[in-house]
C-alpha positions as MATLAB code, in Angstrom:
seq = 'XXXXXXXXXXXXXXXXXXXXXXXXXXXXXXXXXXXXXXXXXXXXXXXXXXXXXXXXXXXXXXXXXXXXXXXXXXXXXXXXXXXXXXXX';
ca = [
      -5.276  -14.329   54.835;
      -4.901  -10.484   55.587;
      -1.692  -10.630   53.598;
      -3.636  -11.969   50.417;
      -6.144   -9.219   50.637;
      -2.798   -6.120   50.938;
      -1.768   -7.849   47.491;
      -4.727   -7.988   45.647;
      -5.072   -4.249   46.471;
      -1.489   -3.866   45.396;
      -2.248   -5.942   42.362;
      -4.744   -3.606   41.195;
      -3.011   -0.717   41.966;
      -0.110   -1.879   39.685;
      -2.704   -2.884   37.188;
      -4.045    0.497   36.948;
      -0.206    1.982   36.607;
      -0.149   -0.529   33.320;
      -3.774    0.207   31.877;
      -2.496    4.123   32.238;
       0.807    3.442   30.506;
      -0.864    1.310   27.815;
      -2.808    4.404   27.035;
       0.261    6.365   26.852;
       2.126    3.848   24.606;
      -1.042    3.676   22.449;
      -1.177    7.271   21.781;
       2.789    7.233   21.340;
       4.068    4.459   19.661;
       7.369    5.763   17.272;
       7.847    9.007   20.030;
      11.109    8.983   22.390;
       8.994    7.925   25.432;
       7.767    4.889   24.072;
      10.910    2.214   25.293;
      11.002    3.889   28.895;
       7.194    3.401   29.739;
       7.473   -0.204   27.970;
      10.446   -1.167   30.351;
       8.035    0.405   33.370;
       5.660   -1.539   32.122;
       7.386   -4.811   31.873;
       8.594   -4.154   35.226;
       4.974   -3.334   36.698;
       3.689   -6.953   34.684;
       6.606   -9.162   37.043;
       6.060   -7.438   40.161;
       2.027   -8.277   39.799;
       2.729  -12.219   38.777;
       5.374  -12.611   41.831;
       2.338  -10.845   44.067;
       0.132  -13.427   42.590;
       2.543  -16.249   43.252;
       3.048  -15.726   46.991;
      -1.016  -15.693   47.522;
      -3.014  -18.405   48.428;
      -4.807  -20.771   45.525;
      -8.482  -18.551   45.856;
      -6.685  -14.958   45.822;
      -4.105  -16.214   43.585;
      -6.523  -16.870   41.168;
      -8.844  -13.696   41.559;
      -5.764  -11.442   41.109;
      -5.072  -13.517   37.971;
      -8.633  -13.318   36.722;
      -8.380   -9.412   37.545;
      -5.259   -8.924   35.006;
      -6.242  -11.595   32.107;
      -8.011   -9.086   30.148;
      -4.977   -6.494   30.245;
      -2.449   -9.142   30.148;
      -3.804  -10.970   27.089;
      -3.953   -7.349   25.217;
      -0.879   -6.331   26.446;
       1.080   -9.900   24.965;
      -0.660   -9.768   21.880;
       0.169   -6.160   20.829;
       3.314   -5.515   22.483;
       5.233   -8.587   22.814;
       9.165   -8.262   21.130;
       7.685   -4.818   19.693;
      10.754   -3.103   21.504;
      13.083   -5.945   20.038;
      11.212   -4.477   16.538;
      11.799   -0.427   16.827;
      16.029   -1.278   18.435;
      16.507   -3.439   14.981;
      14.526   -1.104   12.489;
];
């Protein structure tokens, strides 16, 4: 489907916008910018999962395949960490 094809390009663009953020939070972690590009980044993560979602099952599950590595990272390192630095 043509449509499947504009959202895995999308998908990847938006995965690139979080692989250049991660690098930015990485080098940044306790500096003033780190909660803004986290939110981005949050936001970036849900608008690539509802792209996924409207595909079809094959393209659904390339654009999936194309974020796992990123994703899986991204969960285990920065998952509640915001919740963390608002409390401490």
């Amino acid at each position: 489907m043509p449509s499947d094809r504009l959202n895995l390009r999308r998908v990847s663009r938006k995965l690139r916008m979080v692989q250049e953020h991660l690098e930015a939070m990485d080098r940044d972690v306790h500096g003033p910018e780190f909660s803004p590009w986290k939110e981005e980044v949050d936001h970036l993560w849900r608008a690539i999962f509802q792209l996924a979602n409207s595909m079809a099952a094959e393209p659904q599950r390339e654009a999936l395949e194309m974020v796992r590595e990123t994703w899986t990272s991204y969960i285990t390192h920065y998952s509640g960490l915001t919740e963390r630095r608002e409390d401490g």
